[in-house]
ZARO-865943 format. One record per atom (N, C-alpha, C): x, y, z; residue in one letter. Coordinates in steps of 0.2 Angstrom, whole numbers, plus 5000, padded with zeros to 4 digits. Last residue first. Layout:
<rs>
XYZA
...
</rs>
This chain:
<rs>
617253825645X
617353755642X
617553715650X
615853945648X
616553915649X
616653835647X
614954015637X
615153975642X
615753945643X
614854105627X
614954135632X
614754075639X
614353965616X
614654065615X
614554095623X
614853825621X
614553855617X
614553935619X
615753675618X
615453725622X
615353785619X
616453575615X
616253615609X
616153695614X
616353445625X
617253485619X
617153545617X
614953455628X
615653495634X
616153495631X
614353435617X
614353495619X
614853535624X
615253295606X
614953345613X
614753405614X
615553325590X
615753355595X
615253345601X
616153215575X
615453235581X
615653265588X
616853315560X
617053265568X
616353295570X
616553315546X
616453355551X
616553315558X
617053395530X
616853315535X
616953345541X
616053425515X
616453445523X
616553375527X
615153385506X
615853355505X
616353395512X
613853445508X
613853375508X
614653345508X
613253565518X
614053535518X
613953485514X
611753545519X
612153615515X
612653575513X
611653415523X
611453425515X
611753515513X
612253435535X
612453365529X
612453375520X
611653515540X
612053515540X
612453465533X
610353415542X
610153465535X
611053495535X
610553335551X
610553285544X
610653365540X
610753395562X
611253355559X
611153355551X
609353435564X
609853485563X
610453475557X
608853305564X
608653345559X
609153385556X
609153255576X
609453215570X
609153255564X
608753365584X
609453355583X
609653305577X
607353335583X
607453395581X
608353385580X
607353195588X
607153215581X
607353265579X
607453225601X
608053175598X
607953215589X
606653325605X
606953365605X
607553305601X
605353225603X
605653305597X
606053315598X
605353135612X
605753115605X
605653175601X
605153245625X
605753205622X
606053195616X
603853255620X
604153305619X
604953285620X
603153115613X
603353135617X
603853225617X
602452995603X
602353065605X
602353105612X
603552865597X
603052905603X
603052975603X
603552775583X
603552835585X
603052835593X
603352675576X
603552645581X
603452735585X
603252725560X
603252645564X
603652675571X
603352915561X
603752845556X
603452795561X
602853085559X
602753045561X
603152975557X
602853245563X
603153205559X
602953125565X
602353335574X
602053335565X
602053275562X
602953355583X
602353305585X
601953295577X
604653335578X
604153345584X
603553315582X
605053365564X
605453335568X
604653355574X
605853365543X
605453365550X
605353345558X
606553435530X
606353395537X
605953405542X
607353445514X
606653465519X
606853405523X
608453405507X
608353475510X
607953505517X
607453305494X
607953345497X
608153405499X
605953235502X
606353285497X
606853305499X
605553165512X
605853135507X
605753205500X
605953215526X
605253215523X
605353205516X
607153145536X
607053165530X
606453175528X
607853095549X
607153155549X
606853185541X
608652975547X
608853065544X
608253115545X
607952895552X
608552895552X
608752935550X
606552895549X
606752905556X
607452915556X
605752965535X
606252925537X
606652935544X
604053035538X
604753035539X
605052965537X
602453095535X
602653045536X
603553045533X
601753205544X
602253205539X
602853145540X
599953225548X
600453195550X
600953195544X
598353245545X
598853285548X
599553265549X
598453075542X
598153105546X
598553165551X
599953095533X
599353035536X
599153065540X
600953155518X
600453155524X
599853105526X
602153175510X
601853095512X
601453135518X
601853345501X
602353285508X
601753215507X
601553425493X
601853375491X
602253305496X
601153545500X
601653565499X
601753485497X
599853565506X
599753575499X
600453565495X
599753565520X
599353505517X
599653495507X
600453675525X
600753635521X
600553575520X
599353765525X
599653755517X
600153685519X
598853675537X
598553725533X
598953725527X
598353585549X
598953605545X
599053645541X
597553605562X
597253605555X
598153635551X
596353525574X
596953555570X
596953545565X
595553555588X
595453525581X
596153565578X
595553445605X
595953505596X
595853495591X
594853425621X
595253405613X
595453445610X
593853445627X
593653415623X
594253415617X
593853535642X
594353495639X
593953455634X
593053665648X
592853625644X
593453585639X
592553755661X
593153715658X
593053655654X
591653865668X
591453795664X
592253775659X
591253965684X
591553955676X
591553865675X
590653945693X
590754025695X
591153985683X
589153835700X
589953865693X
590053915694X
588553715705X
588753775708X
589453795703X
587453615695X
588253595699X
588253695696X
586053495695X
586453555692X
587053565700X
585753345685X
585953395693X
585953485691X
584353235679X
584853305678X
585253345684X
584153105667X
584153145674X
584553205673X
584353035656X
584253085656X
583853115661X
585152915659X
584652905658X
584052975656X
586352955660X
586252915654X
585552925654X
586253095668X
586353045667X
586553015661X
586753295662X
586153225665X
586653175664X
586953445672X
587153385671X
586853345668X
587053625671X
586753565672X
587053515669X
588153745681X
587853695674X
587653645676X
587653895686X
587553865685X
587753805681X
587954045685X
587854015691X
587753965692X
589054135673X
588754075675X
588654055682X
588854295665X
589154245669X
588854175671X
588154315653X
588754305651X
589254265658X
586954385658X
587354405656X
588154385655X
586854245667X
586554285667X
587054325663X
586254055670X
586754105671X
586454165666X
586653895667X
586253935668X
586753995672X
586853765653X
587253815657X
586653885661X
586553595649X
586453645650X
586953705654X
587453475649X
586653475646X
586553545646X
588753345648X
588653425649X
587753435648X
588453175658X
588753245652X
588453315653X
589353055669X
588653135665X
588953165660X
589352935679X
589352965671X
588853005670X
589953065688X
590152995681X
589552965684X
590853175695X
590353175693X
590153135686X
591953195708X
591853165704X
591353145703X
592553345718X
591953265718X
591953275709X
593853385728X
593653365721X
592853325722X
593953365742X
594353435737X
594153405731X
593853255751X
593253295750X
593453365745X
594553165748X
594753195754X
594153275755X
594253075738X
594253045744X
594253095752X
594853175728X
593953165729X
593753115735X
596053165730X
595653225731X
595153205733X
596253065726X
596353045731X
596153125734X
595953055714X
595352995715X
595452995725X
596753115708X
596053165707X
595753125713X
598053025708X
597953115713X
597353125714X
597552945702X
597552895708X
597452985713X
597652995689X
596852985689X
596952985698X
598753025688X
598653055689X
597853075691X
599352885686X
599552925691X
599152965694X
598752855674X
598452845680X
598552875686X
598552995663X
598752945666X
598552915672X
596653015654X
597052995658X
597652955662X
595352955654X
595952935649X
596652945652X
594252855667X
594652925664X
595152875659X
592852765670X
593452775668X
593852835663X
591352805669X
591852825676X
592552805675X
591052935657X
591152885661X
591452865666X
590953085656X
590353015654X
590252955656X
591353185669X
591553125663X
590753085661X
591653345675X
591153305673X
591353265666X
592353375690X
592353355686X
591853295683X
592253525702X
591953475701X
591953445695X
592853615716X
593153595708X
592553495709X
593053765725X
592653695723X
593053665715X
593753875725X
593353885729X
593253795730X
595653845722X
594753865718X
594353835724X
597053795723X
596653865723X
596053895722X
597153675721X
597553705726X
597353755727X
596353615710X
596053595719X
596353625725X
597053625699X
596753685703X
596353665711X
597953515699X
598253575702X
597753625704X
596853425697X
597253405702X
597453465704X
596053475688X
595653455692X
596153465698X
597253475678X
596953545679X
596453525686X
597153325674X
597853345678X
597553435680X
596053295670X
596253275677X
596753305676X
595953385657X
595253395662X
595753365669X
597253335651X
597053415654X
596553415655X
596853205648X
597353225654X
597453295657X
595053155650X
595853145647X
596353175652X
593853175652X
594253135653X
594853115652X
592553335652X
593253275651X
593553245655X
592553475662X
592253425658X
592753405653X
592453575677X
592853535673X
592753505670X
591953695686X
591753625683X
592153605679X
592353785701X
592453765694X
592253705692X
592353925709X
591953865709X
591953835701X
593554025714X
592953995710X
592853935710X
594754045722X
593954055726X
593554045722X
595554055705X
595754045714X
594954065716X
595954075693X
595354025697X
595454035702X
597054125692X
596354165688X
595854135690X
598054065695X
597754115698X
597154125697X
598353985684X
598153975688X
597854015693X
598354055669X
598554055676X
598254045679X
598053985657X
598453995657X
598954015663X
596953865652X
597053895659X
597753905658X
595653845640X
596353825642X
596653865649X
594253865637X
594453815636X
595253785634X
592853945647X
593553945646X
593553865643X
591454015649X
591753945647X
592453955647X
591354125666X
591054095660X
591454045656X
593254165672X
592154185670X
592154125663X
594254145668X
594054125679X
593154155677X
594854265659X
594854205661X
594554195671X
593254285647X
593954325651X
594154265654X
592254275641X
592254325646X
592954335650X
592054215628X
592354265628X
592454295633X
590454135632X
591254125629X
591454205629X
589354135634X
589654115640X
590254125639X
588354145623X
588554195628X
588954205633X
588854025616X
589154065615X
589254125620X
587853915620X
588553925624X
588953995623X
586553895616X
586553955622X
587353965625X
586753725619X
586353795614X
586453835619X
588153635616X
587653655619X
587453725617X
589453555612X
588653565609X
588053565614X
590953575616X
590253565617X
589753565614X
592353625605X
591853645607X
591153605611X
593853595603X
593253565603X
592653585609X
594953755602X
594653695606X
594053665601X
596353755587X
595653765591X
595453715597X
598053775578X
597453725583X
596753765586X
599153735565X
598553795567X
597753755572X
600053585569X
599853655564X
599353705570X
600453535582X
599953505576X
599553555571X
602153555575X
601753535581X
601053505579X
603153605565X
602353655566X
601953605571X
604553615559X
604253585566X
603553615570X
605353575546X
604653565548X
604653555556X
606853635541X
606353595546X
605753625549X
607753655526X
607053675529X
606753615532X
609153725521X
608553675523X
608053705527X
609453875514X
609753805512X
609753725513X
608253985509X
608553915513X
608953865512X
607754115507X
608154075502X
608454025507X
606154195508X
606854135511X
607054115507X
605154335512X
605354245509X
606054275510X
603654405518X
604354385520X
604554305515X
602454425519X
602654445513X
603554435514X
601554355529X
601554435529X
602054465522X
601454225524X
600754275523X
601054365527X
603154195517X
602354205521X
601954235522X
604154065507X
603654135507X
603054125513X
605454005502X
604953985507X
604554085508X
606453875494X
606253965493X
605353955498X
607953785497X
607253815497X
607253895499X
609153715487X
608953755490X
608253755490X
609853605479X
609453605484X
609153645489X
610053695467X
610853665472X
610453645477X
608653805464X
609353755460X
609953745468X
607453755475X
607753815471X
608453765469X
605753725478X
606453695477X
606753755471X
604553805488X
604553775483X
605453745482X
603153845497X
603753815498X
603953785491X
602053965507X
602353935499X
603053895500X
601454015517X
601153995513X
601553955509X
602053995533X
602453985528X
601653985521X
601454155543X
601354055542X
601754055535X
601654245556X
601554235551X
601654145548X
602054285571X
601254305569X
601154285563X
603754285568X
603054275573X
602554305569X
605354275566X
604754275562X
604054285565X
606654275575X
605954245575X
605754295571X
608554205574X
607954265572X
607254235571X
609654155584X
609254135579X
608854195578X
610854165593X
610654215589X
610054205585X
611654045600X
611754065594X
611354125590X
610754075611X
611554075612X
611854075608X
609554055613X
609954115611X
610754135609X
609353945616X
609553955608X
609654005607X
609053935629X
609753895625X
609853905619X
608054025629X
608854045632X
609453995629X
607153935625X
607253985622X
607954035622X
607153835633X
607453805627X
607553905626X
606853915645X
607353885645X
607853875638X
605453955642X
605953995644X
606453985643X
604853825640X
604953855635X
605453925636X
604953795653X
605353735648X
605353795643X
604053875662X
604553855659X
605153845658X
602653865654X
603053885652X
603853915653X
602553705660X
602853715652X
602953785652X
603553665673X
602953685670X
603253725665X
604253515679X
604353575675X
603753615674X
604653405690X
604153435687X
604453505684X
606053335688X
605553295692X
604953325689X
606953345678X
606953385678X
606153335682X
607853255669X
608353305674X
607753345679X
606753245656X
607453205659X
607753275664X
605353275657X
605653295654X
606353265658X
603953235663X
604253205659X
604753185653X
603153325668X
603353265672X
603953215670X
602453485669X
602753425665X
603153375669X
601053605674X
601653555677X
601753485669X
600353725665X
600353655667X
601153625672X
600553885662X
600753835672X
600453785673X
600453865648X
601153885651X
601153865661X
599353785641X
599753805645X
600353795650X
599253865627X
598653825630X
598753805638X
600453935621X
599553965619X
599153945623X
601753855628X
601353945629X
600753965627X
601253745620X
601453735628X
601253815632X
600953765608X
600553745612X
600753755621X
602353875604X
601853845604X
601353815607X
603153945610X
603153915612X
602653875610X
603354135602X
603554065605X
603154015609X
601854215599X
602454215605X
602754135602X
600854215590X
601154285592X
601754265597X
600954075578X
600654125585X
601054195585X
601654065570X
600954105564X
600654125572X
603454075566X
602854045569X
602054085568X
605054015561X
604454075558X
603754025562X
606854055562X
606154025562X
605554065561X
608154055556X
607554075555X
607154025557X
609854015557X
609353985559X
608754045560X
611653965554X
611254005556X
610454005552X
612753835560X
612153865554X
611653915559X
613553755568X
613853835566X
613353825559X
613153685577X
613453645570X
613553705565X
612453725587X
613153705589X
613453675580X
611453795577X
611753835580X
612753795582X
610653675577X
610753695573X
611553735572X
610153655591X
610653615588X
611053645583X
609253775589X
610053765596X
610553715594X
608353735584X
608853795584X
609653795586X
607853625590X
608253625583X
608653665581X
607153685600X
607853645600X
608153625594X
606253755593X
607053785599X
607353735597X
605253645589X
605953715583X
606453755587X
605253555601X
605553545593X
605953575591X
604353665606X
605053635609X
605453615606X
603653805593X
603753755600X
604453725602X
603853865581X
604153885586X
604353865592X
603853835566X
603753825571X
604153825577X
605053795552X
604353815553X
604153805561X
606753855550X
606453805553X
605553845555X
608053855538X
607153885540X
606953835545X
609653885538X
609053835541X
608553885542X
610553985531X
610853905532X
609953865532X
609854105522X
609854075528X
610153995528X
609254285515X
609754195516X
609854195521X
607854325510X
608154325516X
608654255518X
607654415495X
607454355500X
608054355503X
607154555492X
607954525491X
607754475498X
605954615492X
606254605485X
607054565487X
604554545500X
605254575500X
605554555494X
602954565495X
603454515496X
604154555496X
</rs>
């Protein structure tokens, strides 16, 4: 552990969209801002699972792909200078006199914070694995071989013959984009209704009408055949326990995230299923000091959108301003009155 903890206006945990933008806000209310993420790079899920999905949903901006928006947010927070912490995770949190937090990490780095937002996403994440015998050989190969279970460049598929299993939205939205570059793309659901937005079901459904997708419902995964770790093969069955087998250069397997919060299950929060139960009007995680903001935090009525982090990330900034300064009084500035370090007003 460092012998002379490291002061700071704002610890912010996690590095996704959230804790940029928190950054950033934090920043226009003259606090200076540490974050600390347990991946290797910024951006959380967007940059670990993937950076050339396309996003739809972001105001200003028809489609985006996530990595980048994470580009973006990251340029906007540099503009006050924050400092990253990476590859390390908050183990310890405790309260220090005057409302201060003392925040320690498994590389031996501590904080003397004056607040602390919570913006860890769904903590420390994994895929959901298949259960199937024999899959392991098939794992680790690299991207565009054998199972994968995120697509970081689309490239990496191009002239493969890809399976894709699941129903939600990264099995058909990856169906949709890779149909631009891969040899074949065939997707494997249980049922013939996808989870899926529809928009995006109506893309797959008008592929698969044009012969660039076939859809493969209701089946499940059964088998993988293949040789040294490559795959020539996966087999499919019915419900009734028929079987196809389906031409694979690789196997995409969308089943979801296991995630796992990790110490800060132990730090005394209101937590509901992995989630840090807030007051939406201060982002408050009801200790004085603490907050939180994006897909962690959760109150009645919440949509889990990368939009409502970036609101939540701003009422957070605000609110923890409040609590270093509680007797300053502060006018609310615009961005365009305030303008920020090296742009023009």
């Amino acid at each position: 552990m460092t012998k002379t903890p490291i002061k700071a206006d704002v610890v912010i945990i996690g590095a996704g969209p959230a804790g940029l933008f928190a950054a950033f806000q934090a920043g226009m209310l003259d606090l200076k801002c540490h974050l600390v993420d347990a991946l290797d790079d910024i951006g959380g899920q967007l940059s670990a699972l993937y950076p050339e999905k396309p996003i739809y949903d972001i105001p200003g901006f028809p489609e985006i792909l996530a990595g980048e928006l994470i580009s973006m947010l990251e340029a906007q927070a540099q503009s006050f200078g924050p400092t990253y912490h990476l590859s390390q995770q908050v183990e310890a949190l405790k309260p220090l006199p005057g409302g201060r937090w003392e925040l320690t990490t498994s590389k031996g780095a501590c904080f003397d914070a004056g607040a602390v937002i919570i913006a860890a996403g769904v903590g420390a994440f994994g895929p959901n694995r298949p259960p199937m015998e024999g899959l392991e050989q098939f794992e680790g190969q690299g991207p565009g071989r054998g199972v994968n279970y995120l697509v970081k460049k689309r490239d990496d598929f191009k002239n493969k013959n890809v399976v894709i299993a699941g129903g939600g939205d990264s099995a058909v939205d990856w169906a949709v984009s890779l149909a631009k570059v891969a040899k074949s793309i065939k997707i494997v659901h249980r049922r013939a209704k996808f989870r899926a937005q529809p928009d995006s079901v109506k893309k797959m459904e008008a592929l698969a009408a044009e012969g660039k997708v076939e859809i493969a419902v209701p089946y499940q995964l059964d088998s993988i055949r293949g040789d040294g770790g490559d795959i020539n093969a996966v087999v499919i069955a019915d419900l009734d326990g028929n079987t196809r087998e389906l031409e694979a250069d690789v196997l995409l397997a969308f089943f979801g995230l296991k995630q796992n919060i990790g110490p800060i299950a132990e730090w005394g929060l209101d937590i509901e299923n992995n989630h840090i139960q807030v007051d939406p009007e201060t982002m408050s995680a009801g200790h004085n000091g603490l907050f939180a903001a994006g897909d962690i935090a959760t109150y009645p009525g919440k949509l889990k959108l990368i939009l409502t982090g970036f609101s939540e990330a701003a009422r957070a900034a605000y609110s923890a301003r409040e609590h270093i300064h509680p007797n300053e009084e502060r006018h609310f500035e615009y961005s365009t009155s305030r303008g920020v370090p090296g742009s023009a007003k």
